[in-house]
C-alpha positions as CSV (number, residue, x, y, z in Angstrom):
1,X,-148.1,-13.6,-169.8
2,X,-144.0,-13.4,-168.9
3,X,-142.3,-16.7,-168.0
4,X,-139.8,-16.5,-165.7
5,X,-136.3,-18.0,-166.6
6,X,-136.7,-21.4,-164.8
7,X,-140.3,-21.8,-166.4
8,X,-138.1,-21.2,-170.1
9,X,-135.8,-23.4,-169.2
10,X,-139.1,-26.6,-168.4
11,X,-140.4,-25.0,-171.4
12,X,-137.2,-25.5,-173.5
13,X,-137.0,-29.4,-172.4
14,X,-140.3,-29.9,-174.6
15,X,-138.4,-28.1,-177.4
16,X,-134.8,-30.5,-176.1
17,X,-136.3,-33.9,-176.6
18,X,-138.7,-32.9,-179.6
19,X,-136.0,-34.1,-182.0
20,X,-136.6,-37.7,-179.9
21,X,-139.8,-37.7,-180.9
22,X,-140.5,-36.7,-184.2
23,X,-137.5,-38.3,-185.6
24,X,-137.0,-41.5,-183.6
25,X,-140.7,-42.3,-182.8
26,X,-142.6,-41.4,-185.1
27,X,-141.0,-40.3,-188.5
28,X,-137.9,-41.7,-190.0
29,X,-137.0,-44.7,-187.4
30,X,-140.4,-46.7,-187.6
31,X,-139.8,-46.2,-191.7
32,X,-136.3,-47.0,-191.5
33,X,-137.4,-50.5,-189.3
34,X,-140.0,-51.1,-192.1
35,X,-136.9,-50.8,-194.9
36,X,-134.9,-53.0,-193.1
37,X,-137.3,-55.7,-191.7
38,X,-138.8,-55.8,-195.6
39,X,-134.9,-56.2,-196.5
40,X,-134.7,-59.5,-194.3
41,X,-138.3,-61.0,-195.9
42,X,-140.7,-59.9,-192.5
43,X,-143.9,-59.7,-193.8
44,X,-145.9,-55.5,-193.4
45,X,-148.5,-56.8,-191.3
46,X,-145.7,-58.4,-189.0
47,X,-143.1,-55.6,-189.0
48,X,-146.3,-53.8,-188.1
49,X,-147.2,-55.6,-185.2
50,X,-143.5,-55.8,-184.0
51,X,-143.2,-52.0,-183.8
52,X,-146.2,-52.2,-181.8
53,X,-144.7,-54.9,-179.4
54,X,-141.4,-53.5,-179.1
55,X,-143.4,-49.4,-178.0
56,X,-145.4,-51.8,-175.7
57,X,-142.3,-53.5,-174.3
58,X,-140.8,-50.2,-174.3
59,X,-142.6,-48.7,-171.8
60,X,-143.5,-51.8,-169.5
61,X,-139.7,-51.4,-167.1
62,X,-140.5,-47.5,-166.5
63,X,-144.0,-48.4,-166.1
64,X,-143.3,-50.4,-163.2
65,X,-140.4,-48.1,-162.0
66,X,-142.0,-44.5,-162.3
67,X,-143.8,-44.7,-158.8
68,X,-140.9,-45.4,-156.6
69,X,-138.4,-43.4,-159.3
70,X,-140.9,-40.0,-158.6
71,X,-141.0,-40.8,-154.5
72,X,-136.8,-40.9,-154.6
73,X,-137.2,-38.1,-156.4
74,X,-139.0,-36.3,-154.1
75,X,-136.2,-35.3,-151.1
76,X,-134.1,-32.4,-151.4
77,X,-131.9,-32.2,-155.1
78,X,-132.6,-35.5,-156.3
79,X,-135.0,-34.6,-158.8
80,X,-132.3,-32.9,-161.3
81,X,-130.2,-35.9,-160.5
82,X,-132.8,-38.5,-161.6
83,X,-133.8,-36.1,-164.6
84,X,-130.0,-36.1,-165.9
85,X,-129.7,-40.1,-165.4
86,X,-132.5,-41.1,-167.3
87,X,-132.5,-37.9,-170.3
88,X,-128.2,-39.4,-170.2
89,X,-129.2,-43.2,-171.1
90,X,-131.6,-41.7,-174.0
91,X,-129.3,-39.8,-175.5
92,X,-126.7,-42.3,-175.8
93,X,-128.9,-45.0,-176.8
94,X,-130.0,-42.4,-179.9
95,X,-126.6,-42.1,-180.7
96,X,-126.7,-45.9,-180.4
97,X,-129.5,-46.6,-183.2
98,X,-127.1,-45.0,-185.5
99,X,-124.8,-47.4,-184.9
100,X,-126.2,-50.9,-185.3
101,X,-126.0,-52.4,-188.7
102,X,-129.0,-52.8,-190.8
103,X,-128.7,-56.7,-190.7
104,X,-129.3,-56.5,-186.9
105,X,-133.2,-55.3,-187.1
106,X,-133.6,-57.4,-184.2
107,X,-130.6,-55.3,-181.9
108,X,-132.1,-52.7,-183.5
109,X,-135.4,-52.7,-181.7
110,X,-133.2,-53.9,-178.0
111,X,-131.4,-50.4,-178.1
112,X,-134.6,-48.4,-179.0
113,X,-136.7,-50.1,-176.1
114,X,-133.5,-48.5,-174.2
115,X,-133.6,-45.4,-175.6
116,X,-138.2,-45.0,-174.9
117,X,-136.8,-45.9,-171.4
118,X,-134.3,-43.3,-170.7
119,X,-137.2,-41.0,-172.6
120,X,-139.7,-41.8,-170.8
121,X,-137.6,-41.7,-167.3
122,X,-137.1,-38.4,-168.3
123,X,-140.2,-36.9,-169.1
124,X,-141.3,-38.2,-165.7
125,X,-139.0,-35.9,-163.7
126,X,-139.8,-33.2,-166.2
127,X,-142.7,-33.4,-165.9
128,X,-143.1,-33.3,-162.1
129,X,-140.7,-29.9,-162.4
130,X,-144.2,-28.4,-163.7
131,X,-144.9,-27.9,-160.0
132,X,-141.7,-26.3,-158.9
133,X,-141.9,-23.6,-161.8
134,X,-145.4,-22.8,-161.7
135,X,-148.7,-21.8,-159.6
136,X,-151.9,-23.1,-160.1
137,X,-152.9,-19.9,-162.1
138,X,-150.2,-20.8,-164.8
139,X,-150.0,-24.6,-165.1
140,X,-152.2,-24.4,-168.0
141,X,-150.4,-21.6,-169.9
142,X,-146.8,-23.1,-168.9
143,X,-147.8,-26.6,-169.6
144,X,-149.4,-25.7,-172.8
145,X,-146.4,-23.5,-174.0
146,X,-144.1,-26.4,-173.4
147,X,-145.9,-28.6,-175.6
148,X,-146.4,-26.0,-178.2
149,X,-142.6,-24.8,-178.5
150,X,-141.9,-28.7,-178.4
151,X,-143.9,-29.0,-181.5
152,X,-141.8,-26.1,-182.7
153,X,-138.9,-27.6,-182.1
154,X,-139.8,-30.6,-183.4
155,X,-140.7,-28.5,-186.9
156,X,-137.6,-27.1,-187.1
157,X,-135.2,-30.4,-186.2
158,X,-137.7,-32.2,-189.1
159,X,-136.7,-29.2,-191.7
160,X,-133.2,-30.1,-191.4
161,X,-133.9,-33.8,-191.6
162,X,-136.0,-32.9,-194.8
163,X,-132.6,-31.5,-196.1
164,X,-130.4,-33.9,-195.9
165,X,-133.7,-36.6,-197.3
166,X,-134.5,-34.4,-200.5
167,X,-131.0,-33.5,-201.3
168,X,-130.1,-37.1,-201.7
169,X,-128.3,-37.2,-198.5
170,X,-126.4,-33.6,-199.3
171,X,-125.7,-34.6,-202.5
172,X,-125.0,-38.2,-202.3
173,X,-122.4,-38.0,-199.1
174,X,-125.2,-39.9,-197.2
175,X,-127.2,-43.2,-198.7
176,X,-130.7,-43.3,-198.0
177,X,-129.8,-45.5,-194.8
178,X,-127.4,-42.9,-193.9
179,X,-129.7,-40.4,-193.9
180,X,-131.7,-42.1,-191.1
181,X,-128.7,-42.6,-189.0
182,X,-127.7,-39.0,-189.7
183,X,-131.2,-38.2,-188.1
184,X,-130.4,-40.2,-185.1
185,X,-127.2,-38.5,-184.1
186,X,-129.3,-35.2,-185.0
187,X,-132.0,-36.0,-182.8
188,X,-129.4,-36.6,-180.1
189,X,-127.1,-33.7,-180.7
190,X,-130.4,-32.0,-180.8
191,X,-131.4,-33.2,-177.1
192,X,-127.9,-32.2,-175.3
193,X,-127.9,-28.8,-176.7
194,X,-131.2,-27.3,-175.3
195,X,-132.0,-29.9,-172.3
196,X,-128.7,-28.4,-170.9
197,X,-130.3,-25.2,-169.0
198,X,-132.9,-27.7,-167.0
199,X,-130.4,-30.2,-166.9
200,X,-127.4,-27.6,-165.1
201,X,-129.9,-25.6,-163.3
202,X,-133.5,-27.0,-162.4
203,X,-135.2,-26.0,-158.9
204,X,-136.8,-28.3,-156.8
205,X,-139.0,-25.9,-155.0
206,X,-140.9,-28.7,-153.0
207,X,-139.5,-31.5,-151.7
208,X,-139.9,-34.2,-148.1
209,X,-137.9,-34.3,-145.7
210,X,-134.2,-35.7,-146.0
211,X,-133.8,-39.4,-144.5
212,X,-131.0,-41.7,-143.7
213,X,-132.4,-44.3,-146.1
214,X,-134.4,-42.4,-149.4
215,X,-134.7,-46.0,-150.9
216,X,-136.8,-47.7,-147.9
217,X,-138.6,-44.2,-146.6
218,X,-139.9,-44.4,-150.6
219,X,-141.5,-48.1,-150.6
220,X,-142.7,-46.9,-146.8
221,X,-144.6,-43.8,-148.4
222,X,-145.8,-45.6,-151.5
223,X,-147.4,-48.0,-149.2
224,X,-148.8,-45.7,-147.2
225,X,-150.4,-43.1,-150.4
226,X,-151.7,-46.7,-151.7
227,X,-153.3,-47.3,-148.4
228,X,-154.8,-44.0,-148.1
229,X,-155.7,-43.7,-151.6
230,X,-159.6,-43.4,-150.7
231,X,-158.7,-39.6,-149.6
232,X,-157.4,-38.2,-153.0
233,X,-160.8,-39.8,-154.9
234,X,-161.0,-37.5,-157.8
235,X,-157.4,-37.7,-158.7
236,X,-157.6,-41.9,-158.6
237,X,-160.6,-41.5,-161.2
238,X,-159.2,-38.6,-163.2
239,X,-155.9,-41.1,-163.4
240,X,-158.4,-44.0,-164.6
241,X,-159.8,-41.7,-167.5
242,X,-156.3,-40.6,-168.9
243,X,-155.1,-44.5,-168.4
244,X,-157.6,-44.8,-171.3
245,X,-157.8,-41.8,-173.4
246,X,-153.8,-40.9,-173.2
247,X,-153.4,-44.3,-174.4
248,X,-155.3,-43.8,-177.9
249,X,-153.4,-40.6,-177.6
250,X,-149.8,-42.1,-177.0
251,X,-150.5,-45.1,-179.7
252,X,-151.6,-43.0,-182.5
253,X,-148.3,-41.0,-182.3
254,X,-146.4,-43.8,-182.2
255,X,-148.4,-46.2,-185.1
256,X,-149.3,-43.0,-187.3
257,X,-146.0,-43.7,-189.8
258,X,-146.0,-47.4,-190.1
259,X,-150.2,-47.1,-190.9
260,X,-149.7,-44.5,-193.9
261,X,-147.0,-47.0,-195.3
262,X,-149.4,-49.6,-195.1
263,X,-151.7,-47.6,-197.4
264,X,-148.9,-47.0,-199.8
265,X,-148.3,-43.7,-198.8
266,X,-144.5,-42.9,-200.4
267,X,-141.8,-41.8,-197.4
268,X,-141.4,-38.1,-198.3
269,X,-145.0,-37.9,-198.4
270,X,-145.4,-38.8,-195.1
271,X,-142.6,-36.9,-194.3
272,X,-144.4,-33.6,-195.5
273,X,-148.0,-34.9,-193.6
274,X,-146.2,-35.2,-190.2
275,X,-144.4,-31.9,-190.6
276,X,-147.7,-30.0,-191.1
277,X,-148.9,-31.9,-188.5
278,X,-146.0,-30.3,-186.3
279,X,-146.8,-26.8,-187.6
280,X,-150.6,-27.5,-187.1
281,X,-149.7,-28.5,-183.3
282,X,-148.0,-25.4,-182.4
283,X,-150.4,-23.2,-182.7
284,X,-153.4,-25.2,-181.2
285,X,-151.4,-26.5,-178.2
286,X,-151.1,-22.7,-176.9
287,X,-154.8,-22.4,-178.4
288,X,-155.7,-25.1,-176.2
289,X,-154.4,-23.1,-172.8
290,X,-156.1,-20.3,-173.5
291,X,-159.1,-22.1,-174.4
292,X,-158.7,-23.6,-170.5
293,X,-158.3,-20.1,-168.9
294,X,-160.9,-19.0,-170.6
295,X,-163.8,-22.0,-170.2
296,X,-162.2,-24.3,-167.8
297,X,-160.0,-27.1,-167.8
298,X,-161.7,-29.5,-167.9
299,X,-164.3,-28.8,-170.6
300,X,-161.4,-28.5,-172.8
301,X,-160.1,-31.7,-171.8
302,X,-163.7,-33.1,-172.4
303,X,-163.4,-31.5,-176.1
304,X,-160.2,-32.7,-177.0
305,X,-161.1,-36.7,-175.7
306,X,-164.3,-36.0,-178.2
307,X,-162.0,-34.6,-181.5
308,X,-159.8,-38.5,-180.9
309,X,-162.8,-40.2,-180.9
310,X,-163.8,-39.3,-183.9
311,X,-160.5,-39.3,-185.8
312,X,-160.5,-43.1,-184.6
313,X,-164.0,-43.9,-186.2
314,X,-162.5,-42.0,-189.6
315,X,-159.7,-44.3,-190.0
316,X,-161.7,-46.8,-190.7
317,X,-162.4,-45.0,-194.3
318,X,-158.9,-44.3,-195.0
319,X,-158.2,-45.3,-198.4
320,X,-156.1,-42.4,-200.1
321,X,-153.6,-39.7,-199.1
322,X,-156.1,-37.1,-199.3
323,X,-158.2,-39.1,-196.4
324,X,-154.6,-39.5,-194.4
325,X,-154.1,-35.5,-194.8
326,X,-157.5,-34.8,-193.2
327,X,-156.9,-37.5,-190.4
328,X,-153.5,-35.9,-190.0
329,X,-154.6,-32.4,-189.2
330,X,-157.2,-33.0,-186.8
331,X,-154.8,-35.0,-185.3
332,X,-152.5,-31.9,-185.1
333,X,-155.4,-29.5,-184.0
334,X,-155.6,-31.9,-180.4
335,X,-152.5,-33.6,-180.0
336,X,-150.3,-31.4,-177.6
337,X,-153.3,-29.4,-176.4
338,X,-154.8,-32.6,-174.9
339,X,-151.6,-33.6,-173.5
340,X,-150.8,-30.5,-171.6
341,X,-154.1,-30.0,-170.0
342,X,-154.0,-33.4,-168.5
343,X,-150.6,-32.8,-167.5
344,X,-151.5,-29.6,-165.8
345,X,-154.9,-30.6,-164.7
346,X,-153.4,-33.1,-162.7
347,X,-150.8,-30.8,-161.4
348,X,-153.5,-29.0,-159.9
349,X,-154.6,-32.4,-158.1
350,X,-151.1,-33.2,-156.8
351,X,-149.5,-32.2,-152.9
352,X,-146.6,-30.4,-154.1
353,X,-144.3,-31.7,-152.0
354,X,-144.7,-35.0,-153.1
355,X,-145.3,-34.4,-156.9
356,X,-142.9,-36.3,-158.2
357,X,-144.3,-39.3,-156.3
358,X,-147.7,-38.2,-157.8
359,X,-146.6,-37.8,-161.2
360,X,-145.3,-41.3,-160.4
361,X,-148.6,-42.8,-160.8
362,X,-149.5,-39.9,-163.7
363,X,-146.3,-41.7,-165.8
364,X,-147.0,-45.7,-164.8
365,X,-151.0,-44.8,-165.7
366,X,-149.5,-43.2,-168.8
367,X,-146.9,-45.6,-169.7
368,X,-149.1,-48.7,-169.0
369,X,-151.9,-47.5,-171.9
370,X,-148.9,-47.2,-174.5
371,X,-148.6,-50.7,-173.7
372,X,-152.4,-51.7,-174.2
373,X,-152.7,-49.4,-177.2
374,X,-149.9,-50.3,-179.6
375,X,-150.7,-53.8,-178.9
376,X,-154.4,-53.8,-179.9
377,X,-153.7,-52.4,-182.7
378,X,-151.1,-55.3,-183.5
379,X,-153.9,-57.6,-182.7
380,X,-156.7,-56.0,-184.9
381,X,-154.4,-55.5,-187.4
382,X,-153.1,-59.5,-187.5
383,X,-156.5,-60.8,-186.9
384,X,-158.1,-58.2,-190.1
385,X,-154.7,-57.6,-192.2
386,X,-156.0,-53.7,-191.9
387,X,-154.0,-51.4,-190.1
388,X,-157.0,-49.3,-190.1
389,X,-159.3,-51.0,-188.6
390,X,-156.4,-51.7,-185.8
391,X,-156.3,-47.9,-185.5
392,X,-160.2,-47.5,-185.5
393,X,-160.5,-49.7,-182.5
394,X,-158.8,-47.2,-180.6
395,X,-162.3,-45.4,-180.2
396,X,-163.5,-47.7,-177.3
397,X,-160.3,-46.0,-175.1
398,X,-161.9,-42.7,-176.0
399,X,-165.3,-43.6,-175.3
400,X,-164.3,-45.2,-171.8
401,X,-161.9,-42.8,-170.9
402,X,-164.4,-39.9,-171.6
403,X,-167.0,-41.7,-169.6
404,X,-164.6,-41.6,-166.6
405,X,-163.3,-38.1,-167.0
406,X,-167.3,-37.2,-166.3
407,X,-167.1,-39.5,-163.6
408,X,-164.4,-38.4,-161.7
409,X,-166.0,-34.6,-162.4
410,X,-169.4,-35.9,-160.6
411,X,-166.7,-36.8,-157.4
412,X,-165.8,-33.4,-157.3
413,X,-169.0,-31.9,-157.0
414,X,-170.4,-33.6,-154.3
């Protein structure tokens, strides 16, 4: 299958801010807050739990925001407006992680809730571009691609961060601390540099009409889908399954790092894991769209909710780095497929014209389980002083959100 240059250039946004989230989320900043929190005497458990509160907070102000952000996004041009606003503020805030001295762990997590919401603002917009780009036919296989050349991305921005970690900082120019902020800048420089083409030249193809006031026409039509809501009744309960299983999804990503340190797992190891991990994920996220094409969507889907559920119930006999490896690559095998099919799945669901508005909800749905999930696991893990069995009680949000996944399946056939 050919992609044509504006479906590259969505494509290349999952490669764009890939450095984001390898780097910043999940490998070297949630080690470098462990450093520096151990540093000013916070106990593991509650440097733990504070990473897990600060992803929550995080994501609550774009949470709230993403409806009415995706219905002003939805008349003619805003989109790529609201898409270079919100990919902006996370790029600077990156930048601004390198910047704040290691005795301010506490500013430190204040500009990285900035930075997951000027992330997360953007993936919304990005997100509802899928519809613009693509047909119905090709959401899987565009969706799918995205996440696996993001993966790639993210694999190749990780190699030059390995670099600079085993050489000592490039042969002692950068301390150990400098090597983390050096990632920071790279994940940023990283960002500009292929978000650019999207940023310059994305194509809303589907829009409402123009008004004299977007900001009051938008609380008008949000009040009126919410009112009508009874007619799209398989996307409401397909949106209450993904609430739940994106959020076990979502918290394992961000919690994966801080849980092998708890086992004693040394830093470069962990780098290694999660850069097989990457590698794994490239691969099976493309595997996972052809998989849909060639069984259905949604059994996929189904597949990939069952693979999490598992992984959760074998954390809870994590012990060595030989159990985090195998936990690691099944993790890798699901990860972006899972991801992309629900994204495209639901793109399916969607009016186009009002996607954005639509991918709204998808984003608050989304947003509000990284919330819930990060902060069970801070719970569990206070209450039992095992990360593990924090991350093992992540297979209730499986279980429920697999239940109503089939649910919102039965809706359809009637």
């Amino acid at each position: 299958m050919k992609f044509t240059r504006q479906q590259w250039q969505r494509i290349f946004y999952d490669w764009a801010n890939s450095g984001y989230g390898i780097l910043v989320v999940t490998a070297v900043l949630p080690v470098y807050f462990k450093a520096v929190t151990d540093h000013a005497g916070v106990s593991a458990a509650n440097s733990t739990a504070l990473w897990g509160y600060a992803n929550s907070f995080g994501t609550l102000v774009i949470s709230l925001l993403a409806p009415l952000l995706g219905a002003l996004a939805d008349y003619p041009y805003a989109k790529k407006r609201w898409l270079n606003l919100f990919t902006w503020l996370g790029i600077i805030l990156t930048i601004g992680l390198a910047l704040v001295p290691t005795k301010y762990w506490q500013l430190l997590l204040i500009v990285y809730i900035g930075s997951i919401i000027g992330y997360s603002g953007g993936n919304l917009f990005y997100d509802s571009f899928l519809t613009d780009v693509t047909d119905n036919r090709q959401m899987d296989r565009v969706s799918s691609t995205g996440y696996g050349m993001g993966y790639l991305g993210g694999v190749v921005v990780f190699i030059i961060f390995l670099v600079a970690e085993l050489s000592k900082g490039f042969g002692g120019l950068l301390s150990s601390y400098g090597v983390a902020r050096f990632s920071f800048i790279l994940a940023a420089v990283w960002w500009i540099i292929f978000a650019w083409p999207l940023l310059k030249n994305g194509h809303q193809r589907y829009s409402v009409s123009s008004v004299a006031n977007p900001f009051v026409d938008s609380l008008r039509r949000l009040r009126r889908t919410m009112h009508h809501i009874n007619q799209y009744k398989q996307l409401t309960w397909f949106l209450v399954a993904y609430f739940f299983y994106i959020d076990g999804v979502d918290t394992i990503f961000t919690m994966a790092t801080v849980i092998g340190k708890d086992l004693g797992i040394q830093t470069t190891m962990l780098m290694v894991v999660l850069l097989v991990v990457q590698l794994i994920a490239v691969p099976f996220s493309i595997l996972y769209g052809w998989l849909a094409n060639r069984f259905s969507t949604r059994r996929i889907i189904m597949l990939g909710i069952i693979v999490y559920f598992f992984i959760c119930l074998y954390a809870l006999w994590l012990e060595t780095l030989t159990d985090f490896w195998i936990l690691a690559i099944l993790v890798g095998t699901s990860q972006g497929g899972l991801q992309a099919l629900s994204r495209s799945y639901f793109g399916r669901l969607v009016p186009k014209n009002a996607s954005s508005e639509f991918f709204g909800f998808y984003n608050i749905l989304g947003k509000f389980s990284a919330i819930l999930g990060p902060f069970i696991v801070g719970i569990v893990t206070q209450w039992t002083g095992k990360s593990t069995v924090g991350a093992a009680s992540l297979s209730v949000l499986f279980a429920l959100g697999l239940v109503m996944f089939i649910f919102a399946l039965a809706i359809k056939d009637k």
